[in-house]
Backbone as CSV, one residue per row, in Angstrom:
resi,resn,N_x,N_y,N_z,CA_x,CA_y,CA_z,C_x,C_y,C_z
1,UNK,-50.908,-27.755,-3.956,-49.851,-26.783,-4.176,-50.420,-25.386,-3.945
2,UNK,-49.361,-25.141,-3.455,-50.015,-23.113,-2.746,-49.688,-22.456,-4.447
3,UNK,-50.563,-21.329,-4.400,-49.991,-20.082,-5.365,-49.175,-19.208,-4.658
4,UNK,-48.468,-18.570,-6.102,-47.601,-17.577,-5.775,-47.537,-16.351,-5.122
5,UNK,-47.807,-15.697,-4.453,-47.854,-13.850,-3.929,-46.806,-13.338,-4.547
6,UNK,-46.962,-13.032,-5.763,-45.830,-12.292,-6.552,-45.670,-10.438,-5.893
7,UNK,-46.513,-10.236,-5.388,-45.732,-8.862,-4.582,-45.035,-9.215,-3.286
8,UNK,-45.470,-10.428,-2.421,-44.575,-10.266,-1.072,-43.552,-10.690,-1.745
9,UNK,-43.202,-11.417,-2.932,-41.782,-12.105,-3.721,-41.353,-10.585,-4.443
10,UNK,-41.859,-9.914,-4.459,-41.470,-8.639,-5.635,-40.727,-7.878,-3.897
11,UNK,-41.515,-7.680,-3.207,-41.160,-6.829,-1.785,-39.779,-7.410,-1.408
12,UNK,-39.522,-9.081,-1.189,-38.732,-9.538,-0.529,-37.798,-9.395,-1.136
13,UNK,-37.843,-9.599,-2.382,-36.478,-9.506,-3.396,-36.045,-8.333,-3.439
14,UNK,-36.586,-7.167,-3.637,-36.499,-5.693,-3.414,-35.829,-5.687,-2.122
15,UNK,-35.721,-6.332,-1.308,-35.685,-5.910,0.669,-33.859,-6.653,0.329
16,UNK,-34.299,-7.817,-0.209,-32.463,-8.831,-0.679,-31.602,-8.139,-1.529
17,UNK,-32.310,-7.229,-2.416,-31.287,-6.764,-3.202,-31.288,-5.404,-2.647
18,UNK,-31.730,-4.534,-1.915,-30.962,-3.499,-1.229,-29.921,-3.357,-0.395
19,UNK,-30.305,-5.075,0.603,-29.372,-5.493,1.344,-28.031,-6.007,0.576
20,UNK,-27.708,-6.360,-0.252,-26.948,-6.760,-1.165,-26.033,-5.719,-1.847
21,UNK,-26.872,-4.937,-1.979,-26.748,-3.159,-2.391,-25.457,-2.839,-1.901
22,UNK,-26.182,-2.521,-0.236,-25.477,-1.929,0.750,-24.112,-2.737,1.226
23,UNK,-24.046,-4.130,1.302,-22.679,-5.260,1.416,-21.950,-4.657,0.672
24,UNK,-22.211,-4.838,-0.620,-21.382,-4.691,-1.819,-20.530,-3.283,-1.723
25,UNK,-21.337,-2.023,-1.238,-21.475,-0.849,-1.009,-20.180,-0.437,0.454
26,UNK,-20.368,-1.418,1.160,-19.876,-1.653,2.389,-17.849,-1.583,1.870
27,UNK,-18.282,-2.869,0.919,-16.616,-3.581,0.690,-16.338,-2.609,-0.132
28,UNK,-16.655,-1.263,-0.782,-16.184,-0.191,-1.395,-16.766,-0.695,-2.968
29,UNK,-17.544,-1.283,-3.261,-17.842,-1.931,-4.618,-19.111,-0.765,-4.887
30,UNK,-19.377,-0.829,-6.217,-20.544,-0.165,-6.868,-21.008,-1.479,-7.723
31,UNK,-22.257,-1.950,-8.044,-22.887,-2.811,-8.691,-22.234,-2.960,-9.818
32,UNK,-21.939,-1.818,-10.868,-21.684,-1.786,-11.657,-19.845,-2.476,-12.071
33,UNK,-19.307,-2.118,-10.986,-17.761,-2.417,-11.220,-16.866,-2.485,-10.142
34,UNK,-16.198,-1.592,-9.910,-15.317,-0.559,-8.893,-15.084,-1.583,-8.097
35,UNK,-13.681,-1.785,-7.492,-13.692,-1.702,-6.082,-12.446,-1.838,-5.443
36,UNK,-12.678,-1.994,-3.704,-12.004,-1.143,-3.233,-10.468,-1.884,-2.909
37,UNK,-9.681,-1.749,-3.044,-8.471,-2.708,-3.163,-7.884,-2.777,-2.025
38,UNK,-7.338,-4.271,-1.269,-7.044,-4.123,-0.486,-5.140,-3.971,-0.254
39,UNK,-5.018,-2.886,0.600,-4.012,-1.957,0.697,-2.790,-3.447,0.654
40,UNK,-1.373,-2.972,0.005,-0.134,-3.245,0.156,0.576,-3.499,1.260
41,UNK,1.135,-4.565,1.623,1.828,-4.613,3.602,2.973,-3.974,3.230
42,UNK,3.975,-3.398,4.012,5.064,-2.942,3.915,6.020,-3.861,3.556
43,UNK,6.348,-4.834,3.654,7.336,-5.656,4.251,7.005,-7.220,3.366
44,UNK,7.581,-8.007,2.614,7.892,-8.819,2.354,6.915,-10.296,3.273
45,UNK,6.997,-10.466,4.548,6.229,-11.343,5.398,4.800,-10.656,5.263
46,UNK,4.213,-9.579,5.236,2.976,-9.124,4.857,2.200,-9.668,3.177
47,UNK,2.959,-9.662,2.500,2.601,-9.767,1.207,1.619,-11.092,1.147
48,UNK,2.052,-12.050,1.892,1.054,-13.136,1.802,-0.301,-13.149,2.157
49,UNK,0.152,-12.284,3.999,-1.648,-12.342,4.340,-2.031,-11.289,2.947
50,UNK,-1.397,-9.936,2.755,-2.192,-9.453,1.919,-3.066,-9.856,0.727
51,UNK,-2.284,-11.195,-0.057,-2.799,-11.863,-0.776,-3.917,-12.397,-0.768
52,UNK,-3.992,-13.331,0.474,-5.007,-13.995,1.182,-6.203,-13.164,1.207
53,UNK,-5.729,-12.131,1.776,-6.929,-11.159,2.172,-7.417,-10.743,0.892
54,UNK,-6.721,-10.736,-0.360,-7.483,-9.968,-1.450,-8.019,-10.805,-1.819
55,UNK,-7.702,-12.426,-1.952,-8.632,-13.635,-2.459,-9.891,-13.921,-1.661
56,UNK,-9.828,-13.531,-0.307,-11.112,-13.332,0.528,-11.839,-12.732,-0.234
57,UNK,-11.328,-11.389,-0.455,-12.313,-10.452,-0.709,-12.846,-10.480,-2.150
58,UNK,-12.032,-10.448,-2.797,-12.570,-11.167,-4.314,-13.827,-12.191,-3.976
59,UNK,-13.505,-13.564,-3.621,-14.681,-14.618,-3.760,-15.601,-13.970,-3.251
60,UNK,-15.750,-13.443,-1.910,-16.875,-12.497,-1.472,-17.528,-11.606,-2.228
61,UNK,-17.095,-10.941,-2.934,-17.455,-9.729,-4.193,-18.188,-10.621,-4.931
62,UNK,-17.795,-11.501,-5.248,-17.877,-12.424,-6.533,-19.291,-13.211,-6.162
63,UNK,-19.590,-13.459,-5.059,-20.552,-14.081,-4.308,-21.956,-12.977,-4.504
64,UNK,-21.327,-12.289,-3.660,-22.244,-10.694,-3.832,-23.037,-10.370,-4.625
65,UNK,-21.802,-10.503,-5.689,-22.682,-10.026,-7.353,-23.132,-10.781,-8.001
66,UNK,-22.857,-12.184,-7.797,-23.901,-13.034,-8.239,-25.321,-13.301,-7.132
67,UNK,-25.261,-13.177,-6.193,-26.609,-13.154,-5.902,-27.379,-11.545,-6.064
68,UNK,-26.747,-10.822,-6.006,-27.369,-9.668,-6.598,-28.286,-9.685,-8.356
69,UNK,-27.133,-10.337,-8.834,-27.824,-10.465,-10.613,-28.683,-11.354,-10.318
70,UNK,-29.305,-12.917,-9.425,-29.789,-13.485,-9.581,-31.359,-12.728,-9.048
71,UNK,-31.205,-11.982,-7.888,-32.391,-11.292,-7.348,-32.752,-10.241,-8.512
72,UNK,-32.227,-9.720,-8.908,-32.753,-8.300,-9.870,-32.766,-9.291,-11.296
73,UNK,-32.470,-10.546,-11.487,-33.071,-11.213,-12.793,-34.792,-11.893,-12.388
74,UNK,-34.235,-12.360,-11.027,-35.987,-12.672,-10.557,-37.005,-11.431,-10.782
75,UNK,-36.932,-10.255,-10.173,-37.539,-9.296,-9.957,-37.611,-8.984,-11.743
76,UNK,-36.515,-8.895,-12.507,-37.486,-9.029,-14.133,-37.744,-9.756,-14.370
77,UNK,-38.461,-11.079,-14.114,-38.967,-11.927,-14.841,-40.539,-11.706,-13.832
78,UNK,-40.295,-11.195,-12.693,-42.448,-10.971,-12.143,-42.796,-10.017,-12.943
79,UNK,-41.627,-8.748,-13.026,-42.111,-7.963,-14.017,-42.938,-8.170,-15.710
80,UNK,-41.670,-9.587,-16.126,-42.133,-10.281,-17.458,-43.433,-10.695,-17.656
81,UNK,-43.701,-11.544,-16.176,-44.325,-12.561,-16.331,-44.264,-13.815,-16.327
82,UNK,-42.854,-13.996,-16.048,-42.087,-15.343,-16.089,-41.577,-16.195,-14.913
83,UNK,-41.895,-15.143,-13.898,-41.520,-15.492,-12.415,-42.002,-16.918,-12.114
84,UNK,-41.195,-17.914,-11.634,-42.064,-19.602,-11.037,-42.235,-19.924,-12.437
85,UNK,-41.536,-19.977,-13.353,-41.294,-20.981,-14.441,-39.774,-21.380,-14.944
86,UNK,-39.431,-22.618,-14.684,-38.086,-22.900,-14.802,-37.329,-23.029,-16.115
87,UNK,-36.227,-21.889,-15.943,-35.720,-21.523,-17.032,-35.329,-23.094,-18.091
88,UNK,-35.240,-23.941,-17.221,-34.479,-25.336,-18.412,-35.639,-25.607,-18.829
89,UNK,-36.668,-26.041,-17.853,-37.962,-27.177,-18.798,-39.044,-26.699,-18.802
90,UNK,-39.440,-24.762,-18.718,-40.167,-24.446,-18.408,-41.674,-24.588,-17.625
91,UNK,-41.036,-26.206,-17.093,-42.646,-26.624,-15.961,-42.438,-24.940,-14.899
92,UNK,-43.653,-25.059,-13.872,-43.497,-24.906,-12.689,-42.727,-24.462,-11.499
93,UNK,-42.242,-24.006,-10.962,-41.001,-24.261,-9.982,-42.086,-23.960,-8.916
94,UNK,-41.571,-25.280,-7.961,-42.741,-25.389,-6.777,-42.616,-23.997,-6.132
95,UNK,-44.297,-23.386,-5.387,-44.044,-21.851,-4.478,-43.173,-22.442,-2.889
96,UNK,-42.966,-23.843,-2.565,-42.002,-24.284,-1.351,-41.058,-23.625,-1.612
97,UNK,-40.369,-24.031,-3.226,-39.147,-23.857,-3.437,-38.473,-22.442,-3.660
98,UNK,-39.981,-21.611,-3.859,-39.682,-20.057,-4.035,-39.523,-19.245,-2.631
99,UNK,-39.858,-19.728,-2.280,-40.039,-19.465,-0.414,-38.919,-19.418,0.036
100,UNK,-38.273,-20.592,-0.033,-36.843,-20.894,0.548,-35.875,-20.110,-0.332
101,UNK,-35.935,-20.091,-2.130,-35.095,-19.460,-2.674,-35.725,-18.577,-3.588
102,UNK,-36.573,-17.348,-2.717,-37.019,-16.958,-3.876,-36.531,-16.316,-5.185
103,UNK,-35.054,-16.179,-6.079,-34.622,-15.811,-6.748,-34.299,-17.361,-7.879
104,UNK,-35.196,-18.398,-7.162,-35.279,-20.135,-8.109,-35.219,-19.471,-9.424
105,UNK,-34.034,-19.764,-10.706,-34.385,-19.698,-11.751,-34.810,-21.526,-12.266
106,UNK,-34.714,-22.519,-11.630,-34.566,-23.404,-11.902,-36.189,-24.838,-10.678
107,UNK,-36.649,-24.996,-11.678,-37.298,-26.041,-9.907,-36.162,-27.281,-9.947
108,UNK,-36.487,-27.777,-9.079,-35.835,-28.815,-7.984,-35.819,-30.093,-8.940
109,UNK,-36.325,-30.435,-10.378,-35.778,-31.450,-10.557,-34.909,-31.218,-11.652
110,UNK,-34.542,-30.191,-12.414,-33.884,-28.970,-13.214,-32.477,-28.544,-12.538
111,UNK,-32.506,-28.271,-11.221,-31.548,-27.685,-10.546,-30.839,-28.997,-10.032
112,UNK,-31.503,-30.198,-9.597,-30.456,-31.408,-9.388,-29.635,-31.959,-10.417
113,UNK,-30.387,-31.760,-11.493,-29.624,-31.933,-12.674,-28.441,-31.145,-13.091
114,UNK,-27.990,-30.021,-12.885,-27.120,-29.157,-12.918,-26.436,-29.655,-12.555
């Protein structure tokens, strides 16, 4: 089993959650709350796509900000000290599995269980 590089994981997560930042930032959202509503159709036959379009944009937001909280909860736990230990059974969480997801609160036999 490889060890961890908890700064290229501190860098990368930093690099995911700016990018995340800026999406969120994009759809008129602030981390914190806000956002940007999508406009009213004139007309009765509009009202649906409009709907549609706001349920797009919702799940998307919603997507957003949960991988945002999951990267800036990783990034406090290298800070902790807790980084690559799985929140259910506190073993391990393989560095494969941090690689591929590095924001794993969970290893791979923890997370199948979910």
């Amino acid at each position: 089993m490889t060890s961890i590089d908890y700064e290229a994981k501190r860098t990368r997560l930093e690099e995911e959650r700016d990018e995340l930042t800026v999406r969120l930032q994009d759809l008129g959202i602030t981390h914190g709350g806000g956002s940007h509503d999508v406009g009213e159709g004139e007309g009765f036959a509009d009202s649906g796509a409009v709907s549609a379009e706001r349920r797009e944009l919702l799940t998307l937001q919603g997507s957003l900000r949960e991988n945002l909280d999951d990267v800036e909860a990783a990034l406090a736990r290298i800070t902790a000290g807790t980084y690559g230990i799985c929140e259910k059974c506190e073993g391990p969480i393989a560095p494969e599995r941090l690689e591929v997801l590095p924001s794993a609160r969970l290893c791979v036999a923890c997370a199948a269980d979910a």
